[in-house]
matplotlib code that plots the C-alpha trace (Angstrom):
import matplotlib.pyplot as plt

x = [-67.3, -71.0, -71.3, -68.4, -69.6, -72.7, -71.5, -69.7, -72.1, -74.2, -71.9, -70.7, -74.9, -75.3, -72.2, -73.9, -77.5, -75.6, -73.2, -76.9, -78.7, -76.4, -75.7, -79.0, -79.3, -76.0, -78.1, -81.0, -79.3, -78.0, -81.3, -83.0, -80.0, -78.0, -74.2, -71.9, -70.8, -67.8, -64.8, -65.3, -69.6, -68.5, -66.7, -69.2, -71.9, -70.1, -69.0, -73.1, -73.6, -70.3, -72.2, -76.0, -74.3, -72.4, -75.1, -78.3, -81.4, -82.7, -85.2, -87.2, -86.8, -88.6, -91.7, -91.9, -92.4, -94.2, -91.8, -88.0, -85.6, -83.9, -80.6, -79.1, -79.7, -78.2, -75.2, -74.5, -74.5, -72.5, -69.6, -68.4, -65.9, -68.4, -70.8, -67.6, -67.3, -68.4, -68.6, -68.6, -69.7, -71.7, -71.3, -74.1, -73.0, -75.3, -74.5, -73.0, -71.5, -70.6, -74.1, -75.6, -73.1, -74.7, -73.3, -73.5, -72.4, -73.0, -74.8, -77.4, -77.9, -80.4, -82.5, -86.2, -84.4, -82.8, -86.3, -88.0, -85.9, -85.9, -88.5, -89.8, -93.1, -95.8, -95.6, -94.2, -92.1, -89.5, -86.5, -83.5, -79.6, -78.0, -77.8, -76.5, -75.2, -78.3, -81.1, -82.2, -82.0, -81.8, -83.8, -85.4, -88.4, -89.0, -92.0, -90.5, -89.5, -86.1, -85.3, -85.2, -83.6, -85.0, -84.1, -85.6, -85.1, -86.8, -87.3, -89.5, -90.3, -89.2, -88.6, -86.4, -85.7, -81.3, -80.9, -83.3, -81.8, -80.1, -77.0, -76.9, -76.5, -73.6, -71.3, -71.3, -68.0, -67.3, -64.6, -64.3, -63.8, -59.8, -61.3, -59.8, -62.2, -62.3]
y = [327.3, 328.2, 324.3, 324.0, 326.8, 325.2, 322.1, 323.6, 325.9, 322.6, 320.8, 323.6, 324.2, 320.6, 320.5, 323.4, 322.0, 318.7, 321.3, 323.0, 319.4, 318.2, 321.3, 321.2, 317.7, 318.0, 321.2, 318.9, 316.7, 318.8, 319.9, 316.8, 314.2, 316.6, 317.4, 314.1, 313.4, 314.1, 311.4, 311.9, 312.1, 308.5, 307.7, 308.7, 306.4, 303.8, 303.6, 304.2, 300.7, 299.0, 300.1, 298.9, 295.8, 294.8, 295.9, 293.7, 295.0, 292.1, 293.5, 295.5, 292.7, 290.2, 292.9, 293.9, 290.3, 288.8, 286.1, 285.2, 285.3, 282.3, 281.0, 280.6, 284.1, 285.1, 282.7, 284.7, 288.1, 287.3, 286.2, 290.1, 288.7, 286.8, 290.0, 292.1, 290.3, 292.2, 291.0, 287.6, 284.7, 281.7, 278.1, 275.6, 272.3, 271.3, 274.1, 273.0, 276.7, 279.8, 281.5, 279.5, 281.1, 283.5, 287.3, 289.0, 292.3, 292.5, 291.2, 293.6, 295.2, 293.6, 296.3, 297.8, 300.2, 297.3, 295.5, 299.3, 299.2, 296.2, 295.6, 292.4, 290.3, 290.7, 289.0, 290.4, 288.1, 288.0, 289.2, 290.4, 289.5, 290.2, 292.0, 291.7, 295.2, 296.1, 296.4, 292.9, 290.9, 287.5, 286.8, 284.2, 283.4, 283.8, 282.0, 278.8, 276.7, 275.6, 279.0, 278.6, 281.1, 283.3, 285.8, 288.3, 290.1, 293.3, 293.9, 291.9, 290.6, 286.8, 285.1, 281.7, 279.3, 279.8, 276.7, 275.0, 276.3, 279.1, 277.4, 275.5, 278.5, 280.2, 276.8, 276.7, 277.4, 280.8, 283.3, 286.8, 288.6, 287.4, 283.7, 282.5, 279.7, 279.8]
z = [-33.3, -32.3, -31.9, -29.1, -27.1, -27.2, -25.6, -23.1, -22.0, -21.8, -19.6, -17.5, -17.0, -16.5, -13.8, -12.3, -11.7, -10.4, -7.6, -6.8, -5.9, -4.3, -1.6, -1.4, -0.3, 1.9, 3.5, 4.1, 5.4, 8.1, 9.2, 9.1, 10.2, 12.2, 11.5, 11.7, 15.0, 16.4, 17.2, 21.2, 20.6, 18.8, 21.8, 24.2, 22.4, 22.3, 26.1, 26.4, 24.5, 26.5, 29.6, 28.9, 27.3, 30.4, 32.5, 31.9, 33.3, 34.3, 37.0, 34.2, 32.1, 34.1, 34.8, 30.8, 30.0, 32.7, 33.2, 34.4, 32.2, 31.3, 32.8, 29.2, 28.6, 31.9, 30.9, 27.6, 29.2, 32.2, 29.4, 29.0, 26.2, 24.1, 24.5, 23.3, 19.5, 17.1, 13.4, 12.9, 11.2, 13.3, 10.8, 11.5, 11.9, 9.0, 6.4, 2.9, 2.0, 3.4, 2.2, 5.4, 7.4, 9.7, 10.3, 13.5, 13.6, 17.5, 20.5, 22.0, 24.9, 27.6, 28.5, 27.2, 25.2, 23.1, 22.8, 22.0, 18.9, 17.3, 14.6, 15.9, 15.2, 17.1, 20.6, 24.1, 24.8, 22.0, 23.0, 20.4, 21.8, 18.3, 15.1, 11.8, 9.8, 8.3, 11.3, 11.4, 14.5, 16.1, 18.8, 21.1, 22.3, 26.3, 25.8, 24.3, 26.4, 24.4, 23.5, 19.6, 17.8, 15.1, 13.1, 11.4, 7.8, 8.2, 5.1, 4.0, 8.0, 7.0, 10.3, 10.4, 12.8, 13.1, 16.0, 18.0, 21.4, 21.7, 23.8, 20.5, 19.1, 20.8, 20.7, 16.9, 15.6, 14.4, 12.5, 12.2, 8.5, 8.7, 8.4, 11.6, 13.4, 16.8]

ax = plt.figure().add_subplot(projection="3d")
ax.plot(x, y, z, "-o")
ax.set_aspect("equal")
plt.show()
């Protein structure tokens, strides 16, 4: 009998230690993340992004990188519906499988703050128009006169080249998660 209560005052100390770490954490948490937003704070970011997506800043663009910004670049953000997708896949014409597919989660804002953010290599005039799920980016160039794209695994900072022009680029096919190839 000694042997039972033994175990479960084992598990039931266990279970306790486990409740106390992780209200601690959650407690944490709250001070160092803040408390989850709210459905219309959600909202209100994300008519924040819809209006700095739609609205490129091309002005403070030109003066932070010392050079006009191409008309291919101009192209893709004057097409509000392109800029709208979010989370698809782009196929290259030359890939065997889908693991050569490439994800983009969404197309970025063209402002300073989207270049502030994005963890790019070293150079001023890269500039980052899309982003997968987990904080890495695509981005072109402004010096290169074909506008390559590249993108970037932040992680471990591995930059490949994705297309050699970036109109190349946006006329690949694509699909969204439901498969559909448009």
């Amino acid at each position: 009998m000694e042997t039972v209560f033994s175990i479960i005052a084992a598990i039931t100390g266990i279970c306790f230690v486990v409740w106390l770490a992780v209200t601690i954490l959650r407690f944490v948490d709250r001070l160092t993340v803040g408390k989850p937003l709210t459905p219309e704070e959600r909202e209100r970011q994300q008519r924040e992004f819809e209006a700095r997506l739609t609205r490129p800043q091309w002005n403070q663009l030109t003066s932070h990188f010392g050079r006009d910004i191409p008309q291919s670049l101009r192209k893709l953000y004057a097409d509000i519906d392109c800029l709208r997708r979010e989370s698809f896949y782009v196929i290259p014409p030359d890939a065997d499988d889908e693991s050569e597919h490439r994800f983009v989660a969404r197309f970025e804002p063209a402002d300073l703050t989207a270049v502030s953010l994005a963890c790019l290599p070293s150079g001023r005039t890269r500039f980052p128009f899309a982003s997968d799920d987990f904080g890495n980016y695509y981005f072109v160039d402004l010096a290169d006169q074909g506008l390559c794209v590249n993108y970037i695994d932040h992680d471990g900072g591995d930059v490949s080249r994705v297309a050699d022009q970036l109109d190349t680029f946006l006329n690949w096919k694509t699909y969204s998660n439901a498969g559909r190839l448009t």
